[in-house]
C-alpha positions, 0 to 999 in steps of 0.5 A: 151721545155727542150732544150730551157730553157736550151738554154736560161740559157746558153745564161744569163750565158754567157751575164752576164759573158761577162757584168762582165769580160769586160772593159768598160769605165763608172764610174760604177762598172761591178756588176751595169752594169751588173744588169742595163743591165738584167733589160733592158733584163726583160723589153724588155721580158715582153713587147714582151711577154705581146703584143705577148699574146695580139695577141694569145688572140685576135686571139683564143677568137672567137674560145674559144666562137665559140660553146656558140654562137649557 
């Protein structure tokens, strides 16, 4: 679990040096680029992750309340 946080720290570090020291051609500055694109990143983790929770959940509530139905 270690490793992949760090991995992950790594990876944020890395996107947003890239969004901050590359050109691009809008009229906004580098900062507001890069603050734009790591909130589309937390939107799209928050949804993958709430509707893979939805799953988990769906699958392993049967389970959980298999023993108070007898």
């Amino acid at each position: 679990m270690v490793g992949v946080v760090l991995v992950g720290i790594v990876n944020v570090i890395a996107f947003n040096m890239y969004l901050l020291n590359g050109k691009n051609n809008s009229k906004l500055d580098n900062f507001y680029v890069a603050v734009l694109a790591n909130a589309v990143v937390l939107i799209i983790i928050a949804i993958i992750t709430r509707i893979g929770m939805e799953m988990m959940i769906d699958q392993m509530l049967p389970y959980m309340f298999n023993q108070y139905m007898y």
